[in-house]
C-alpha positions, -999 to 999 in steps of 0.1 A, spaced: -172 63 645 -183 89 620 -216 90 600 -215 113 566 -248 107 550 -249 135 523 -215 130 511 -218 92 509 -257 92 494 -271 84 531 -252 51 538 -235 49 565 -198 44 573 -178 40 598 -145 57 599 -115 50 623 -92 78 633 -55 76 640 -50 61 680 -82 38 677 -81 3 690 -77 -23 669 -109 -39 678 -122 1 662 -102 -7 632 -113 -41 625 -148 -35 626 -146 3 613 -151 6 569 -125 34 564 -90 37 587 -83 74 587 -47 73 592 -39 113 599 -51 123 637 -69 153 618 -101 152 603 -91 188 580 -85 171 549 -117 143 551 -137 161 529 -103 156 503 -104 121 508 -142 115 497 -130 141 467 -99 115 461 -124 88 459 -156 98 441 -133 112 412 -115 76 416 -144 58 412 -154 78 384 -124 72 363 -125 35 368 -160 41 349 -149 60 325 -118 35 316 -140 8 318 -170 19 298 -150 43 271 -120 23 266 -122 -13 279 -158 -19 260 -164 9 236 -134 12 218 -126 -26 217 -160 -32 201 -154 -12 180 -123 -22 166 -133 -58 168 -166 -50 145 -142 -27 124 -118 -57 122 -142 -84 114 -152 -64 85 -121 -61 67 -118 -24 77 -88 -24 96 -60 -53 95 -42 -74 124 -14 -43 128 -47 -20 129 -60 -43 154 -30 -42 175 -28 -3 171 -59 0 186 -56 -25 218 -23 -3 226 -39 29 221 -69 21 246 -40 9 275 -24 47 265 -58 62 270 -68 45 300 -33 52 318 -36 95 301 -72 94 320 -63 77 354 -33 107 352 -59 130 356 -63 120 395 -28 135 396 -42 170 405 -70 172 426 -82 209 432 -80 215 467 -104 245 486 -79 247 515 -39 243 512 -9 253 530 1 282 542 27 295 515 -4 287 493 -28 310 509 -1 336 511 7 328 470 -30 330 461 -34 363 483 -3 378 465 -14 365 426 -47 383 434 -37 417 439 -14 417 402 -29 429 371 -27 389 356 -47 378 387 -83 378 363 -66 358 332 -52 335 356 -85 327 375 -100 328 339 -75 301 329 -80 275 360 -116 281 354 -112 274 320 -92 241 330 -113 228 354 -141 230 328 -121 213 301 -119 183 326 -129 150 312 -158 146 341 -167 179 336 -176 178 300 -194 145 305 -209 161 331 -224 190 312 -229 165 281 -255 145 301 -273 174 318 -279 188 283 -288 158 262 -325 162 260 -322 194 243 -291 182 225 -306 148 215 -320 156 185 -296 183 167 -263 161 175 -287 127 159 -295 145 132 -258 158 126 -250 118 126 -274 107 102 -262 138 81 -224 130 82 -234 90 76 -252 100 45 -225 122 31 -196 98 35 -213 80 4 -199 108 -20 -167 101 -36 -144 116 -65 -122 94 -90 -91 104 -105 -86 111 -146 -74 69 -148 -93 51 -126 -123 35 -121 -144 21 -94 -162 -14 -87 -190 -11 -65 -199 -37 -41 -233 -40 -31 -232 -68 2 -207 -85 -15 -221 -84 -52 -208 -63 -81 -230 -31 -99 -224 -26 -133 -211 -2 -150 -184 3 -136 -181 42 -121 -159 64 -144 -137 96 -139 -150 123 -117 -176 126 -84 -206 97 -78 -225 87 -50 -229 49 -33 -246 40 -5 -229 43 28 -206 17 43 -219 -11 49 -241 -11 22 -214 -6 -6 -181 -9 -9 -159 10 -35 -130 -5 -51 -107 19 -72 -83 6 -102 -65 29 -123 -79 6 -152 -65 40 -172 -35 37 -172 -17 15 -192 5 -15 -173 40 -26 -186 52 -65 -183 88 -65 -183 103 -102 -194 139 -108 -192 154 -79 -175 137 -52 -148 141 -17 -149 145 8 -117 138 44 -123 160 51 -90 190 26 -93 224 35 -90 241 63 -103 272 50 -117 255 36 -148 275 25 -175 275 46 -209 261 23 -234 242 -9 -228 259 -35 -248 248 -63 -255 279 -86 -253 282 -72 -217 267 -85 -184 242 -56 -173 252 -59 -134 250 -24 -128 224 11 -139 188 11 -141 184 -22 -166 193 -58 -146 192 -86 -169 171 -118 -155 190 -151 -169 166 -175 -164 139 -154 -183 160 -145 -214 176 -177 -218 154 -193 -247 159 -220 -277 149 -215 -310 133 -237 -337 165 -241 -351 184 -251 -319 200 -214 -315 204 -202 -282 196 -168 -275 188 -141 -252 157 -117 -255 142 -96 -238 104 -80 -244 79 -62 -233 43 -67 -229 18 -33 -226 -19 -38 -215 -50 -27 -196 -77 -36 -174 -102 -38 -202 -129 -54 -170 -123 -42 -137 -143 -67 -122 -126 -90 -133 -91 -84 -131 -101 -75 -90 -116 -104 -84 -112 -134 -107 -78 -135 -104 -56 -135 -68 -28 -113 -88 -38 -102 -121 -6 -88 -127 11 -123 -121 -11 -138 -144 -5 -115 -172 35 -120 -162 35 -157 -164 12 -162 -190 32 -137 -217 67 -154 -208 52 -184 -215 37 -174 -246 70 -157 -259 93 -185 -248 63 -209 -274 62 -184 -302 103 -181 -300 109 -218 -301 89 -223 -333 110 -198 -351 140 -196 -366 169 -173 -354 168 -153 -384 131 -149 -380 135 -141 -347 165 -115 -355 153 -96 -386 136 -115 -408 98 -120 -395 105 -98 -361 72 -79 -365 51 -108 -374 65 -125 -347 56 -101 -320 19 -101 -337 16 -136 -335 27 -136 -293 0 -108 -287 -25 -129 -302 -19 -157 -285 -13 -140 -252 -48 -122 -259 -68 -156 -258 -48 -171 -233 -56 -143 -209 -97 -145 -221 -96 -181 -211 -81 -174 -179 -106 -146 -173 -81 -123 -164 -103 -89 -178 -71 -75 -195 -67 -63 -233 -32 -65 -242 -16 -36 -263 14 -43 -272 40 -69 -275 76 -59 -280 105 -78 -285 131 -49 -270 162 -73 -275 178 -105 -294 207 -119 -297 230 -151 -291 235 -158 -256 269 -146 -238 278 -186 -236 279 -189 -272 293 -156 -286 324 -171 -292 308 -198 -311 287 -175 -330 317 -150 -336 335 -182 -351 303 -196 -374 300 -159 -386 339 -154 -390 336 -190 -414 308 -177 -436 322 -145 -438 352 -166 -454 328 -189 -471 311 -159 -489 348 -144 -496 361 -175 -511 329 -178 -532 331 -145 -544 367 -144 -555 363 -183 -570 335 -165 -589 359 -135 -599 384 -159 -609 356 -182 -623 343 -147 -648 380 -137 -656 390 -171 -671 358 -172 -687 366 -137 -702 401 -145 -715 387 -179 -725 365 -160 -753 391 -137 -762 415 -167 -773 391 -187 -791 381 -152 -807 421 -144 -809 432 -170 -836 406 -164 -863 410 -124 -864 451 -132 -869 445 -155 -897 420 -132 -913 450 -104 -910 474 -128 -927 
């Protein structure tokens, strides 16, 4: 039985050897396998620095950085993939700290070691390489804690003072040339809103900044959807007699498709341009503003087309038309709060739909012959009138002449 009081903070334990009884190794706190004692002072080493790192894993990782990514999660910071991110990357940390017990410097070693140490010290490289492990040693995880907590009181002050500085800095913030910002003060909104360039608000969690590029000007598309990167073989010309299946321009059937006052079928196709005249709004009144604006300007088109005409609708009143749906569209959206100021409304394309062109081609091919057989009865109508005059005019002149 072995006592080491200073190396085990004067408690006493009892170590068993290699060959003891088993009544030694029952009632003994440590069973010292190897028959020499050389490489003891290694084994408290082993399991000081052991202990250590099960402190460190538990303190650093198990508690600190979970609470902190529960409190960051709990306030909307990060999301449940953030979450998750986090809870994987303590497990990575904890198993890249417990690696560290890989290498435990050694004072003695083996022979060949010795004789490599003797040898590394006589070349010219033998200073940088001591510099190096010394450097190493005092990278070490313990090591720097170590140091850390020996020098806190004079630290204490300068490094909380360097916190409070950084915490009130992060309240500074730039916005771009078309956005805005709503500020959030516990929850409730600061007017006015922030404009283009640098402002200050109070650091989280006091404030919270929302941007919007309330600047830049939004584009409802209804009836068709445009992609800036579809395919390349787009076709030539858009026609309209042709399905669009293909290019940058996809028709959408059951958003085109619309009846007229007159009980014409056609397809249009529009678009609507607006704003965000209120931020606050269009953040927060609404779940998806853009949605809204969507839904409520097919709607309005599809109301405005149906109490026209198809002439109206083609050429006739187009313009008045498209004034009329943005007016609408415009107190719709104020009643629905939506905090939006619509631009413009476009109607980009009409015409009969593809399941009636035939029937159309055939209506138009009849008054095309209507007009035609007007116009020549009229000729015909104008010429016997003509020769009509001449030969009541016709008989008089003879008889004069006779």
């Amino acid at each position: 039985m072995l006592n080491d009081a200073p190396a085990l903070a004067s408690a006493a334990v009892g170590i068993a050897v290699s060959g003891a009884s088993d009544i030694t190794a029952q009632a003994a706190d440590v069973v010292y396998l190897p028959k020499s004692l050389e490489k003891l002072p290694d084994f408290f080493k082993v399991s000081r620095r052991a202990v250590k790192t099960a402190y460190q894993n538990i303190i650093l990782f198990a508690f600190a950085l979970n609470a902190g990514a529960v409190l960051a999660a709990a306030t909307g910071v990060i999301g449940p993939v953030g979450a998750a991110v986090t809870h994987q990357l303590s497990s990575f940390l904890v198993m890249m700290n417990s690696l560290r017990l890989l290498h435990v410097p050694s004072g003695g070693g083996s022979g060949f070691r010795r004789l490599l140490d003797a040898a590394l010290s006589k070349l010219p490289v033998s200073q940088f390489i001591a510099g190096f492990r010394r450097a190493a040693t005092r990278l070490e995880f313990g090591v720097l804690m170590g140091a850390l907590i020996s020098h806190w009181p004079r630290i204490r002050r300068p490094f909380s003072y360097s916190l409070i500085a950084l915490y009130l800095f992060s309240g500074f913030y730039i916005l771009g040339p078309d956005q805005s910002g709503v500020i959030e003060r516990f929850g409730r909104k600061l007017l006015p809103y922030r404009e283009p360039g640098p402002h200050y608000k109070l650091p989280w969690p006091v404030d919270r900044l929302t941007r919007i590029q309330a600047h830049r000007v939004r584009v409802v598309e209804i009836g068709f959807r445009s992609n800036a990167g579809g395919p390349s073989n787009e076709p030539a010309a858009y026609e309209w007699n042709v399905q669009h299946r293909s290019g940058r321009f996809q028709k959408v059937a059951e958003e085109s498709l619309m009846l007229t006052g007159d009980q014409n079928m056609i397809e249009l196709t529009a678009t609507v341009q607006y704003i965000p005249a209120h931020p606050d709004d269009f953040l927060f009144r609404q779940l998806d503003a853009d949605a809204t604006v969507w839904s409520a300007a097919e709607s309005v088109i599809q109301g405005v087309v149906t109490s026209s005409s198809l002439d109206d609708v083609l050429t006739l009143n187009r313009r008045q038309i498209e004034d009329r749906a943005r007016s609408n569209l415009e107190r719709r959206l104020a009643f629905y709060g939506a905090g939006v100021h619509i631009l413009q409304v476009k109607l980009e394309d009409v015409h009969p739909s593809l399941e009636v062109v035939e029937a159309f081609r055939q209506v138009s091919d009849a008054f095309e012959e209507k007009n035609r057989l007007i116009n020549e009865a009229e000729g015909y109508r104008n010429e016997q009138l003509a020769l009509a005059r001449g030969k009541r005019k016709r008989p008089s002149s003879d008889c004069h002449g006779l």
